[in-house]
N, C-alpha and C positions, 0 to 999 in steps of 0.2 A: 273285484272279480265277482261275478254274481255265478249264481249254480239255477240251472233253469230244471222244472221237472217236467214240462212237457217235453214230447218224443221227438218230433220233428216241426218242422216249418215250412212254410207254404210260399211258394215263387208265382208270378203270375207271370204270363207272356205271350204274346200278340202269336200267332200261328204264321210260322215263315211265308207261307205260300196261301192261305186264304185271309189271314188278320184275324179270325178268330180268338176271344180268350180260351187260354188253357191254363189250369192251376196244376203245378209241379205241387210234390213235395222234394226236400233238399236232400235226399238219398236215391231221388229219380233221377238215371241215367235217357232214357228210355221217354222221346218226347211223340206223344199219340193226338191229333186234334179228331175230336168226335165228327167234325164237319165237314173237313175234308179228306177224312182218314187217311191225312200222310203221317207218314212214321220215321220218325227223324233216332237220330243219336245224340248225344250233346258232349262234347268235348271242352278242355280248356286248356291253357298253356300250363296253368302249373294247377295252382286253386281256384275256384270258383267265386266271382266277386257280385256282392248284391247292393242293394241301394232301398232304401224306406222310402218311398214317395212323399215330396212334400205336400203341404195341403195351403192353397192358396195364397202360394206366393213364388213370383215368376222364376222360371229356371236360372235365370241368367242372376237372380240375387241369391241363387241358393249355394250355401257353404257345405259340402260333406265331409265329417270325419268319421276315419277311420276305425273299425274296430274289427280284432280276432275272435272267430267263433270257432272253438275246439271241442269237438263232441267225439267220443270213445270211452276203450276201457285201458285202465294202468295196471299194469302187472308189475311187483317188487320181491325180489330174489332178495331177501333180508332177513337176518340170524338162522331162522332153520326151517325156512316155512316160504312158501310163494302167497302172494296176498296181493290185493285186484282192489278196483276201486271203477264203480260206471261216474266217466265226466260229462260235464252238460257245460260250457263255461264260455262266456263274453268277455273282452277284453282290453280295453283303448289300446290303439297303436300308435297316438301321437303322445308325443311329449310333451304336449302342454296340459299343467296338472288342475288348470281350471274346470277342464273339459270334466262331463260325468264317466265314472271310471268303467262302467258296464251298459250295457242296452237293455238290463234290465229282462223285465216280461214282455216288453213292446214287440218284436218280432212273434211271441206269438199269436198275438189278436189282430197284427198287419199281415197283409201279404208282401213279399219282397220281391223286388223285381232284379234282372240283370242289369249289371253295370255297363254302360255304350259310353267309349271316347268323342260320341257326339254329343254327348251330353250338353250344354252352354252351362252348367254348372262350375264354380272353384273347390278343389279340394284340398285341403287337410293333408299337407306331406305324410306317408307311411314313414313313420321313425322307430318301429318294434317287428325285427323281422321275426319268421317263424322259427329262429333256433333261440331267439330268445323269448320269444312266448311260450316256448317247451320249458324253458328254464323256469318262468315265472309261473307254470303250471307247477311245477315239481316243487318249488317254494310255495306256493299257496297248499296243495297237498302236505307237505311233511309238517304244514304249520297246525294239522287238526288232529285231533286227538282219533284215529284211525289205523285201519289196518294197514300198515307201509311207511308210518310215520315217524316210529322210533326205531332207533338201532343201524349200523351199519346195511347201509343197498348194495349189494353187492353188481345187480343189476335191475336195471327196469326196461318195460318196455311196453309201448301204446299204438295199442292194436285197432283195428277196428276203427279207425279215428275219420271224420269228418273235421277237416280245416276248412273254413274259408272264409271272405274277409268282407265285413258288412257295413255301406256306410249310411251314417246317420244324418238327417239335415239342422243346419243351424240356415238363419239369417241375420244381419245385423238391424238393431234401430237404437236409433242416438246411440250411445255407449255402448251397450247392449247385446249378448249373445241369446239367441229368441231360439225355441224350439220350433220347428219349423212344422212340426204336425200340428200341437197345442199349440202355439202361438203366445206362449209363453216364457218368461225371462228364465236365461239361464245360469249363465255368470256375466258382472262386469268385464268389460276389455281392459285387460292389463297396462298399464302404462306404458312398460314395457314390451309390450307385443310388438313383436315383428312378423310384416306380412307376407310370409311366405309361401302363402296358398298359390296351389297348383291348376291353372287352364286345363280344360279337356283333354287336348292336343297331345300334353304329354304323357298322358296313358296310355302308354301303348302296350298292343294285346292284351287290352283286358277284355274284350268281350266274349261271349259263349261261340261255339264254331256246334253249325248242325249238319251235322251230315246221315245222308241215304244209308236206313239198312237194307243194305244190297250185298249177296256175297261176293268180295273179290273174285271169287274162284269162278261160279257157275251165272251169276247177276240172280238168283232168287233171293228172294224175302229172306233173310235172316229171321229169327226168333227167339225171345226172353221177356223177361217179367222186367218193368219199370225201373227196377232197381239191380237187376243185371250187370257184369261186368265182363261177363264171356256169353256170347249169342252164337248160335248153331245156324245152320244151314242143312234142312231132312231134305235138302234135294239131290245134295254132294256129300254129303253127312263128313260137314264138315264143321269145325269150332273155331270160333274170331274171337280172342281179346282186346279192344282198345286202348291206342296208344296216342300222344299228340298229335300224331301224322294223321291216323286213321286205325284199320282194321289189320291183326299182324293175324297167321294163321298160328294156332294151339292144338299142341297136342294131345290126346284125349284116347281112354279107352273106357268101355262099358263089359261090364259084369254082369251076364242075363241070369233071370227069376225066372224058374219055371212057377212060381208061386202067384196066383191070382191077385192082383191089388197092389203087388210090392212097388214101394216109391224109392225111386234109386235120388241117393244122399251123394253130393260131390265132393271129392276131398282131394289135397293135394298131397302125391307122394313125393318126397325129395330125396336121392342122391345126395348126401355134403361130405365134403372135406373137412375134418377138423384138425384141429393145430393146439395143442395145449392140454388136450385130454386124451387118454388111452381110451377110445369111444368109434372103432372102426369095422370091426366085424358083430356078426351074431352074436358071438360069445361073450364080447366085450358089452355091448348091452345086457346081455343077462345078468351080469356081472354088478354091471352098474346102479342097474335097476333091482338088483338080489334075488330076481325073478328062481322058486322052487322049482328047476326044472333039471333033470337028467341030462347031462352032455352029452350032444351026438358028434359023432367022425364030420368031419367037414367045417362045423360051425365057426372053428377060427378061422378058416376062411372065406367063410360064408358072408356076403353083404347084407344090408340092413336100409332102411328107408324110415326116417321120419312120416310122419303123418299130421295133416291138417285138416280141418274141415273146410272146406270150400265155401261155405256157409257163414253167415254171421249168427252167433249163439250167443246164450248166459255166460257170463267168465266163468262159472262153476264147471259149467259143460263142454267149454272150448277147452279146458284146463281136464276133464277126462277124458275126451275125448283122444285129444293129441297124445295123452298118455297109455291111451287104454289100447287105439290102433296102431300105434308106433310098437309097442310090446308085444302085440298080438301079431303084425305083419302080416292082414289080410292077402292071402292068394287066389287065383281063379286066372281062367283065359278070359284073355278081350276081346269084345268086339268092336267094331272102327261103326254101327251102324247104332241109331238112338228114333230110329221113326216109330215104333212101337212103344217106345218105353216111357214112361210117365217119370220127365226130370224136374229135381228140386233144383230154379236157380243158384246159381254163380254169383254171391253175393260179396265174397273175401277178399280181394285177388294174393296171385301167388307171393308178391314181395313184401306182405305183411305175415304170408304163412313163413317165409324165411323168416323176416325176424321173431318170429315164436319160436326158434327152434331153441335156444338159450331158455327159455321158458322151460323147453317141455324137459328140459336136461336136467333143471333145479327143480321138476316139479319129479322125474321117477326117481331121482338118486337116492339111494339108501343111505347114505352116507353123507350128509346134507352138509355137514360144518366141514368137509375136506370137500368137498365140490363147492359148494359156491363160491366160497373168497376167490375160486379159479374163474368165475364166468367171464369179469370183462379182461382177463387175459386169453378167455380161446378165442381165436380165430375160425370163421366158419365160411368156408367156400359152397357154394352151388354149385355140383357137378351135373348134375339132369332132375327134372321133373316131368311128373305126369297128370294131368287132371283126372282121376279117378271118379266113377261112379258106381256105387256101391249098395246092392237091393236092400230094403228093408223091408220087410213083411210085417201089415199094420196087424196088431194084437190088441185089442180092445181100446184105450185111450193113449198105447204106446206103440212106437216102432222097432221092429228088433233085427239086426242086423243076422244075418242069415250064419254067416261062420263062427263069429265072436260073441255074438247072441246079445251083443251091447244095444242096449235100450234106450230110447231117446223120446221124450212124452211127448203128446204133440203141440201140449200149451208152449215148453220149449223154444219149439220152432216159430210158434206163432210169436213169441215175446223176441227173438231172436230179430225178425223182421221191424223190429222197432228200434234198435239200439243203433 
């Protein structure tokens, strides 16, 4: 398993509608050609599948194997303390152990392109699916001498994560497994090798799906940043998240600034059910979390809303953050309109901010060694959510959130957009 330090990798692809190139990077949603300025979305069935181009040698003799590429952050609820860990990692997914065990630095100096079942290419049966590439992440982790490595894990959880699945070219000569970029030997063919390499044909749906941003609702332009996962509509002032299908509508409300400059920060609020922990009103949180505060009339019956950032951040930051606005329970009127308002993309989506919610539990507990040995026995339902946006008024090289006066630098946010 190799650990890469560069941040992202770069896709090339022909432009649907004029054949221009265009270079993605692998966290672009969001496909723009300069040339024809159409503005696509990019979907897929499950993960995203790429391919190294070979270099001079015919389609039809080129061999691809499989490999996993898992990039995020690991969160470990263990002895008394929550600890993170940023992954960059490569993976073979075949079982044949001749094969090189990582991709190495080679994606970052190539470009990678989409994988097409028209390919005239054979591949490399997929023999490592992705719950057991989480496995064998979680063993290569516990095996290094790091934060989350020793001691009872009460829980974990991997946020932020970029899967998807990268194949690499071989060809054969005489004996010979040949890299297909260098043109160089890789391993002999095993005596025992059986040829079970797989025809185009049967890959099915693996290729990328582009579709019109156009809104459902009104047919205007949608609107986001490359890396988006929720796109607006200031015509209907309306908000799309993407799904397999297409475009679903999301719910959303905005928090106006009378303040000049303020950049509204998205975050996700949740509703949850939980099952296992006395952790259901206001007061039970304050509780939990030991928060120094005077009880008021109401508060045990009063609800309570996790908090997330909608955003992708530092684990340091995603880790106060969810803490700091979950205890604090930002309040304000909504408003349903965002054409005036300077928004910070939707880089998160909500089903990674649900799984944070066990995080953010073992990260306010006061009482850490009688909560966590409880984490993977609570149960946690999603009752409702809301995509929140939330002003921040920029203050010299930080932003500061208007109620909770919680400060976010802006290098931050810039480093956030890299992971």
């Amino acid at each position: 398993m190799k650990r890469s330090n560069n941040t992202t990798w770069e896709i090339e692809h022909p432009c649907p509608q004029c054949g221009a190139p265009v270079t993605l990077e692998e966290t672009d949603r969001l496909f723009a050609c300069s040339y024809c300025r159409v503005r696509l979305y990019l979907l897929s069935r499950d993960y995203f599948r790429y391919y190294l181009p070979p270099r001079n040698v015919p389609a039809q003799e080129t061999l691809l194997v499989p490999y996993w590429r898992f990039k995020g952050l690991s969160f470990f609820c263990s002895r008394e303390s929550v600890t993170y860990r940023v992954n960059d990692l490569s993976y073979l997914a075949s079982q044949h152990s001749f094969l090189p065990r990582s991709l190495g630095f080679r994606p970052q100096v190539l470009k990678l392109r989409f994988l097409s079942s028209e390919m005239p290419a054979k591949f490399f049966p997929l023999q490592l699916s992705v719950k057991s590439l989480m496995e064998t992440v979680e063993r290569h982790l516990h095996s290094l001498d790091e934060p989350g490595s020793a001691g009872p894990v009460f829980h974990k959880a991997y946020l932020g994560e970029t899967v998807s699945l990268i194949y690499s070219p071989l060809f054969v000569r005489g004996n010979m497994f040949h890299d297909a970029i260098l043109g160089k030997p890789v391993a002999p063919i095993p005596k025992d090798f059986v040829d079970d390499l797989l025809p185009s044909d049967q890959l099915r749906d693996c290729g990328v799906r582009f579709v019109p941003i156009l809104c459902p609702h009104c047919g205007w332009d949608l609107s986001g940043e490359r890396d988006s996962v929720v796109l607006f509509c200031k015509n209907c002032d309306s908000a799309w998240t993407a799904s397999a299908t297409g475009f679903e509508p999301l719910d959303f409300g905005v928090i106006p600034s009378k303040e000049e400059g303020a950049l509204h920060l998205p975050f996700w609020r949740m509703k949850a059910h939980i099952e296992g922990l006395k952790l259901q009103s206001f007061a039970d949180l304050l509780r939990v979390a030991n928060v120094p505060r005077l009880p008021k009339a109401g508060w045990e019956e009063t609800d309570f809303y996790f908090w997330s950032p909608a955003f992708k951040a530092p684990p340091d930051l995603f880790l106060r953050l969810n803490q700091g606005m979950t205890i604090s329970q930002p309040q304000g009127e909504f408003e349903k309109g965002f054409s005036k308002v300077a928004l910070y993309p939707v880089t998160f989506p909500l089903g990674e901010a649900e799984e944070s919610i066990k995080v953010t539990i073992a990260n306010f507990a006061i009482h850490k060694k009688t909560v966590l040995p409880k984490l993977n026995g609570i149960d946690i339902r999603l009752d409702q959510s809301l995509l929140v946006y939330l002003p921040f008024i920029p203050v010299g090289p930080e932003f500061v959130e208007a109620q909770t006066k919680f400060c976010i630098h802006r290098n931050a946010l810039r480093l956030g957009r890299t992971l």
